[in-house]
C-alpha positions as CSV (number, residue, x, y, z in Angstrom):
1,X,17.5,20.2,10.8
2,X,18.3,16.7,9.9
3,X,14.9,15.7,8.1
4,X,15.9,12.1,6.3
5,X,13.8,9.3,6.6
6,X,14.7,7.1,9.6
7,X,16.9,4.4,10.0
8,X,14.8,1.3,9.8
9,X,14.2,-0.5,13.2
10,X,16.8,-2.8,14.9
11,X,16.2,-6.5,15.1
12,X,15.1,-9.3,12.6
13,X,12.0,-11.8,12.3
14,X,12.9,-15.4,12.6
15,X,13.7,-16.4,9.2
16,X,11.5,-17.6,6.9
17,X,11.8,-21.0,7.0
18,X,10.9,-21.0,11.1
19,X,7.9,-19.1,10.1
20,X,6.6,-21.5,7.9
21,X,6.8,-24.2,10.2
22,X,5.5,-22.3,12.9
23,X,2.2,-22.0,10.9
24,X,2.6,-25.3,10.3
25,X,3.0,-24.8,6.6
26,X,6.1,-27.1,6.1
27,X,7.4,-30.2,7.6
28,X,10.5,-30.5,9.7
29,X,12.3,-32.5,6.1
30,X,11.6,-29.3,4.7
31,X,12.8,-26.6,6.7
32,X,16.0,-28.7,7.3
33,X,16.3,-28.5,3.0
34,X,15.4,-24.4,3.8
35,X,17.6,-24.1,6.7
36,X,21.1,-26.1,4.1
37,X,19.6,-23.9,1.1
38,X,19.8,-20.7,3.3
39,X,23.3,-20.9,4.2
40,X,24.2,-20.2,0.2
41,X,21.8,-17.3,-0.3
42,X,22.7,-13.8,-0.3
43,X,21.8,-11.8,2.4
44,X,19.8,-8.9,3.1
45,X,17.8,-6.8,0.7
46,X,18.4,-6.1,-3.0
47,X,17.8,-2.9,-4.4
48,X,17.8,-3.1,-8.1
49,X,17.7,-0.5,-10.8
50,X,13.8,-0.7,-12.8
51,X,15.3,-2.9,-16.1
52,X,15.0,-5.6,-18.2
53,X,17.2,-7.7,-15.8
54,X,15.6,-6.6,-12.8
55,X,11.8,-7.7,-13.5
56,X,13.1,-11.0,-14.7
57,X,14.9,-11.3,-11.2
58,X,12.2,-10.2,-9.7
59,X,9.5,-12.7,-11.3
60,X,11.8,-15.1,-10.8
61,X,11.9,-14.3,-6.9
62,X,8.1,-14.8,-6.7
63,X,7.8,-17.9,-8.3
64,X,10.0,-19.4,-6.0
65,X,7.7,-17.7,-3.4
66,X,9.9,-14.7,-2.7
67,X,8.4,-11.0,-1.4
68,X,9.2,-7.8,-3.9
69,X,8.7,-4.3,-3.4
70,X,7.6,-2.9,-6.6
71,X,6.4,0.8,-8.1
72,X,2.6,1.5,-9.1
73,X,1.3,4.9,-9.8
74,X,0.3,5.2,-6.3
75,X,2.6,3.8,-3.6
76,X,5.4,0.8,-3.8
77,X,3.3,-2.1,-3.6
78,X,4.7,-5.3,-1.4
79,X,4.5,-8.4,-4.1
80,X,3.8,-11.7,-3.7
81,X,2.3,-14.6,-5.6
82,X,-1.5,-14.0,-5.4
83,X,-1.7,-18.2,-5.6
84,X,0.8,-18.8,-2.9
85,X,-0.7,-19.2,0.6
86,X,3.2,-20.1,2.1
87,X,3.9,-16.5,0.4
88,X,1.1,-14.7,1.8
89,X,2.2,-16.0,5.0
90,X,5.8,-15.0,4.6
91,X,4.3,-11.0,3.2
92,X,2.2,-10.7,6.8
93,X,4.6,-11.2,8.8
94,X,7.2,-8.8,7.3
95,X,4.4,-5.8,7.5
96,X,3.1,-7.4,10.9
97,X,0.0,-7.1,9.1
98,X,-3.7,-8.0,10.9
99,X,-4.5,-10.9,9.3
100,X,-7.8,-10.1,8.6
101,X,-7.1,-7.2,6.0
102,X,-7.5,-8.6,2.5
103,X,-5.3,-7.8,0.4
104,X,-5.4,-6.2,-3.5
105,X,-4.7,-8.9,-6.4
106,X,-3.2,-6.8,-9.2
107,X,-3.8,-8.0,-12.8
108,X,-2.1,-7.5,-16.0
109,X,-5.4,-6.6,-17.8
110,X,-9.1,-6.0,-17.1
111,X,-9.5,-10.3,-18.6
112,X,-7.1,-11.8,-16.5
113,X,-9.1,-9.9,-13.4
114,X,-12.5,-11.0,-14.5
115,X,-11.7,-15.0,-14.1
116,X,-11.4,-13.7,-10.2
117,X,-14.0,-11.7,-9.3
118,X,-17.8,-11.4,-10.9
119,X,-18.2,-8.0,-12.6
120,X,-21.4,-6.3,-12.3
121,X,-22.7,-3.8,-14.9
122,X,-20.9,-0.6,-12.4
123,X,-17.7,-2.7,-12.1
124,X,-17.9,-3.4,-15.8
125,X,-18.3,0.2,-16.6
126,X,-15.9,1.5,-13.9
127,X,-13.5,-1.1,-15.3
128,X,-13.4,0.4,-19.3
129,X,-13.2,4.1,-17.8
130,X,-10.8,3.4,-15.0
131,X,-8.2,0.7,-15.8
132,X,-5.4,0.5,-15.8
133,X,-5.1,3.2,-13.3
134,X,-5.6,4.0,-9.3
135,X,-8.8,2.0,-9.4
136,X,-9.3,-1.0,-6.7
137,X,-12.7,-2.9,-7.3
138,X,-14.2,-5.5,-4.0
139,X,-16.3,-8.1,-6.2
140,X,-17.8,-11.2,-5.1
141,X,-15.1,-13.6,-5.8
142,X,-15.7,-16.4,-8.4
143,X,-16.2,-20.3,-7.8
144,X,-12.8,-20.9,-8.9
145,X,-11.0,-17.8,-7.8
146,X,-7.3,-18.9,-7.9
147,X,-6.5,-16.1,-5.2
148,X,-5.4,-17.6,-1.8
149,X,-7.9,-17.9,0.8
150,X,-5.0,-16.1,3.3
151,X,-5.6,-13.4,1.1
152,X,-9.0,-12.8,1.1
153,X,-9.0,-12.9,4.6
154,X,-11.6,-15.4,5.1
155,X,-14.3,-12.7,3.0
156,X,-16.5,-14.2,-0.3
157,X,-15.1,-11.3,-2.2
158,X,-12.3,-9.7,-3.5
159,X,-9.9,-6.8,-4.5
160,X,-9.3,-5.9,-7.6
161,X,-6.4,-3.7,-9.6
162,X,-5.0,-3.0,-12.8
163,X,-1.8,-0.6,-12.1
164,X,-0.6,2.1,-14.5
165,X,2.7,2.2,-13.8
166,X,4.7,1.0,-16.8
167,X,6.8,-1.3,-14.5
168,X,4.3,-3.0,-12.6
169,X,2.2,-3.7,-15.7
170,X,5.8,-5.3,-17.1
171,X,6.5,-7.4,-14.2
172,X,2.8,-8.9,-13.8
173,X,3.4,-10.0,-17.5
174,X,6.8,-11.2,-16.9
175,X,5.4,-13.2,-13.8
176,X,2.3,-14.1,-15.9
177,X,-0.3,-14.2,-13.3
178,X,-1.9,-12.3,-10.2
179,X,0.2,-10.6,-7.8
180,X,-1.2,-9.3,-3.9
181,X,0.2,-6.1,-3.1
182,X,-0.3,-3.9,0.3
183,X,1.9,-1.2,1.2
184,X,5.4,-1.5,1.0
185,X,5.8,-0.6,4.8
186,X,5.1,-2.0,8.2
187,X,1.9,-1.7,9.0
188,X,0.3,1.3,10.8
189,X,3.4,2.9,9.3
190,X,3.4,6.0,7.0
191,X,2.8,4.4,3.2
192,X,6.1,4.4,1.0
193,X,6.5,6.7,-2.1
194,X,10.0,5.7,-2.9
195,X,12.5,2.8,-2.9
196,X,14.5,4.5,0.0
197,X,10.9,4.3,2.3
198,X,10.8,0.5,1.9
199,X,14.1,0.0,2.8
200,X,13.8,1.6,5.8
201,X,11.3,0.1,6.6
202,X,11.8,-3.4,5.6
203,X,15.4,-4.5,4.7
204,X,16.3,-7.6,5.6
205,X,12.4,-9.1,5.8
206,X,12.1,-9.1,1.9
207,X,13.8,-10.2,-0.7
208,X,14.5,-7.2,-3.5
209,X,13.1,-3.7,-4.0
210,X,12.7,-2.8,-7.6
211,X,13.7,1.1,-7.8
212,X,11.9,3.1,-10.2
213,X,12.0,6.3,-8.6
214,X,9.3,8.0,-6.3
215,X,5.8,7.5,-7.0
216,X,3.4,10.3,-9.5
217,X,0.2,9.4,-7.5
218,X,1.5,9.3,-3.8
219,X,-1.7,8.1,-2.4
220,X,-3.2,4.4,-2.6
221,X,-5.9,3.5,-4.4
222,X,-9.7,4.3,-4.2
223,X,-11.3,1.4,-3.0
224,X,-15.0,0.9,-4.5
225,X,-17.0,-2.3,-3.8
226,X,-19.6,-3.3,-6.7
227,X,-20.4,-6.3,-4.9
228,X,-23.9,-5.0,-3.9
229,X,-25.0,-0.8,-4.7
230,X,-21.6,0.7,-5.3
231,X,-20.2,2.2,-1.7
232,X,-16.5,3.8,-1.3
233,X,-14.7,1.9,1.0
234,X,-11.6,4.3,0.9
235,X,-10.9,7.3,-1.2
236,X,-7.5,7.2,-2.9
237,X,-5.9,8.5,-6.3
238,X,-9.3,8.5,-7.9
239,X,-11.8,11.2,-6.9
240,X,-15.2,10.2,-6.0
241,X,-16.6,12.8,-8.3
242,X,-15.0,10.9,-11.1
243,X,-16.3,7.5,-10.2
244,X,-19.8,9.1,-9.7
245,X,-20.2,10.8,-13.1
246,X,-19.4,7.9,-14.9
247,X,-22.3,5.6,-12.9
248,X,-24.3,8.2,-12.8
249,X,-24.7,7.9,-9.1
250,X,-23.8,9.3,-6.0
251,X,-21.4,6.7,-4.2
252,X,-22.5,5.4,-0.6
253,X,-19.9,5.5,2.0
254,X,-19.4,2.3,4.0
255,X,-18.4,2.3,7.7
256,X,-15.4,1.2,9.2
257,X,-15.5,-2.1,10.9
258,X,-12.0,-2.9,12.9
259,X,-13.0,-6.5,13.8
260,X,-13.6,-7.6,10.8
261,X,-12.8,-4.4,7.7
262,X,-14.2,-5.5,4.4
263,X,-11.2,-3.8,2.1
264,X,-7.7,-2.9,2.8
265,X,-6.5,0.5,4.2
266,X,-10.0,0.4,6.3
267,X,-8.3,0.1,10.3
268,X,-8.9,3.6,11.2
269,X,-5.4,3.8,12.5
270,X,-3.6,2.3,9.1
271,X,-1.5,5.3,8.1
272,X,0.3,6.4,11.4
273,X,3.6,8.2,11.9
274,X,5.4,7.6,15.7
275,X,4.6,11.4,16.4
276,X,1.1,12.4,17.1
277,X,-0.8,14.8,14.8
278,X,-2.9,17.4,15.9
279,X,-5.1,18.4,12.6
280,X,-6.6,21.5,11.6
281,X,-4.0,23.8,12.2
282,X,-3.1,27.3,12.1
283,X,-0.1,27.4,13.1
284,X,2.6,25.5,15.3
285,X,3.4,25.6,18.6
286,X,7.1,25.2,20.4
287,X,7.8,21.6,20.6
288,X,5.9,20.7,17.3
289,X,6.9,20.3,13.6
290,X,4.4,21.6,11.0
291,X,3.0,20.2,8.2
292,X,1.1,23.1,6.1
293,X,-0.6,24.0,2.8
294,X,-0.5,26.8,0.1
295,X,0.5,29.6,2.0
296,X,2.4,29.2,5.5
297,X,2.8,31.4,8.6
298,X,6.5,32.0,9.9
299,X,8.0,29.2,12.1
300,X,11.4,28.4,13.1
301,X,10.9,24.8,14.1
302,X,10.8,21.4,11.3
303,X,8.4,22.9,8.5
304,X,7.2,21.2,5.1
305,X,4.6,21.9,2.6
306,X,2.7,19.8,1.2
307,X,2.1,22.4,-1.4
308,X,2.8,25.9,-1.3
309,X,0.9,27.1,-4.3
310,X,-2.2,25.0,-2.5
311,X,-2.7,22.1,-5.0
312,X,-3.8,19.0,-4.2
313,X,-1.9,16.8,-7.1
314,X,0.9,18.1,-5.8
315,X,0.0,17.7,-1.8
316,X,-1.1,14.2,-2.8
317,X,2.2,13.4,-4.0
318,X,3.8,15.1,-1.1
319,X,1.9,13.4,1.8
320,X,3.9,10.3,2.6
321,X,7.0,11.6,2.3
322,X,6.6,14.6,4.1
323,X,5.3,13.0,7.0
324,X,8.3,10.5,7.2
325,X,10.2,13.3,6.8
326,X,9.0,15.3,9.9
327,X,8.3,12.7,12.0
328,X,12.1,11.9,11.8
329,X,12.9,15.4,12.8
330,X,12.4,14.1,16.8
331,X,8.8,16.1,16.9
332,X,7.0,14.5,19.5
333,X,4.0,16.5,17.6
334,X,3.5,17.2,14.0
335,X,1.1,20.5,13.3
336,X,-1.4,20.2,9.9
337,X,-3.0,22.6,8.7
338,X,-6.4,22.8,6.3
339,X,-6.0,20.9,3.8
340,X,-9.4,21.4,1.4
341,X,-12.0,18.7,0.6
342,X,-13.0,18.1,-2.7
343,X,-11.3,16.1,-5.2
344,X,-7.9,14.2,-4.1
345,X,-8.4,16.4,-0.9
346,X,-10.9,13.5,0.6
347,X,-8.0,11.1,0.2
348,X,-5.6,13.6,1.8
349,X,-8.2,14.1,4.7
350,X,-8.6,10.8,4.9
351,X,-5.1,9.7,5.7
352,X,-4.5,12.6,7.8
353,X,-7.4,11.3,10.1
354,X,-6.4,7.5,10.1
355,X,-2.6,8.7,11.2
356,X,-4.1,10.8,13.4
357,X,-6.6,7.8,15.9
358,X,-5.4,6.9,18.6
359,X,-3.3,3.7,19.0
């Protein structure tokens, strides 16, 4: 059985330059000087190798308003100027993203963050134990945020993150200021974990891909807003039972809103493979792939583990990829079994349920 990722989907967005001026975000003049600059660039999607060379390439490509996929601890993040509105723009249309998810402004450091949002004494506290690391904080936004307004979604706060990973904390330097940053896939597709993901998914409507290998966290981040009491808006790579011992408090849970969601990953159907899922399995049935954990019943049809020794690290880490994986294998159904609760298993749940709604 053939389980690759699949081959990304046929056909191409207008280019970018059209797009603009659709929005009406350039002038004819201009697109004609987009449309003569166009016919000398390069083509397609570059993958590069995580170097010296290739963060300088690739904070050059968003200063001249270019999209980059890039590595954080969690998932490849999809980059663009956190200032640029044209950018923004350009970064919704190559996920097809609602435009009224917000999207996450990653910061170098915990000071650069604070002259965006207004840190109250939880975010201040969750900041020092949490950052840099799978952390996102909603804030109330300051007078003079710098973020777009495109990517605040039209909200009065906003999303907050210092990455771990060695290479996004090198390029934000190199680019020297904020950078917004969804998943690096379509959205309502299955998050990406490695370079080969977001090429499938999006070569040809971005610019370059910066390869570091797959991903240590494999979930996004846990979204916690301390713009009022502190509520989790989406478990990620950072338990609750973490967050909770260092406030001292057990977290609220908001609700999901669809019209209107006041965080990213918050659509109930965000994370959703083509095949359906039917959770809480024991076992498959004919016709079905199955997706199990720790210790799995015998099955002749498309089979992964998330983990077979039943750890939920490792399941994390597994999640995206073996979803992609089976849903390529032509499954018109994809089996899961139990996958436990506690710690990163609320994330895991989590995920499984959103890719799981109905759409």
């Amino acid at each position: 059985m053939n389980l690759r990722p699949p081959r990304p989907e046929r056909g191409a967005l207008p280019d970018c330059a059209t797009l603009r001026l659709m929005a009406g975000l350039i002038t004819p003049a201009s697109l004609k000087a987009s449309l003569r600059d166009a016919m000398t660039a390069e083509p397609g999607t570059r993958v590069l190798s995580a170097d010296e060379p290739a963060i300088e390439a690739a904070a050059r490509c968003l200063k001249a308003g270019g999209l980059i996929a890039f590595p954080t601890e969690t998932v490849y993040g999809l980059g663009a100027d956190a200032g640029n509105g044209e950018a923004i723009a350009r970064l919704y249309a190559a996920k097809g993203r609602p435009a009224f998810n917000p999207l996450i402004a990653h910061f170098a450091n915990a000071e650069a963050a604070r002259a965006a949002g207004i840190f109250t004494e939880a975010a201040k506290k969750l900041a020092a134990a949490f950052w840099p690391g799978p952390l996102t904080l909603v804030l109330a936004k300051q007078p003079d945020c710098r973020i777009a307004d495109l990517a605040l979604a039209g909200l009065d706060s906003v999303a907050l993150r210092v990455p771990a990973h060695p290479v996004a904390r090198t390029l934000l330097a190199a680019f020297g200021g904020p950078i917004v940053a969804p998943s690096a896939n379509r959205s309502g597709h299955v998050s990406p974990t490695s370079a080969a993901h977001v090429l499938a998914d999006l070569r040809g409507r971005i610019d370059l891909i910066v390869d570091a290998g797959p991903c240590k966290v494999g979930v996004e981040s846990t979204i916690v807003s301390c713009a009022g009491e502190p509520a989790l808006l989406r478990p990620g790579g950072l338990p609750r039972e973490a967050i909770e011992r260092v406030l001292g408090v057990t977290l609220a849970t908001a609700s999901i809103t669809e019209e209107a969601p006041p965080a990213p990953g918050m659509l109930a159907s965000h994370y959703a493979p083509k095949a359906l899922l039917r959770l809480e399995a024991d076992g498959a049935e004919p016709g079905e792939a199955l997706l199990a954990f720790g210790r799995a019943p015998d099955f002749s049809g498309p089979i992964l583990n998330l983990s077979p020794r039943g750890d939920l690290i490792e399941a994390a880490t597994n999640l995206f990829s073996h979803l992609r994986a089976l849903d390529a294998s032509g499954a018109r159904r994809i089996a899961v079994m139990k996958v436990p609760h506690d710690g990163l298993g609320e994330a895991i749940n989590d995920r499984l349920k959103r890719a799981a709604a109905p759409r």
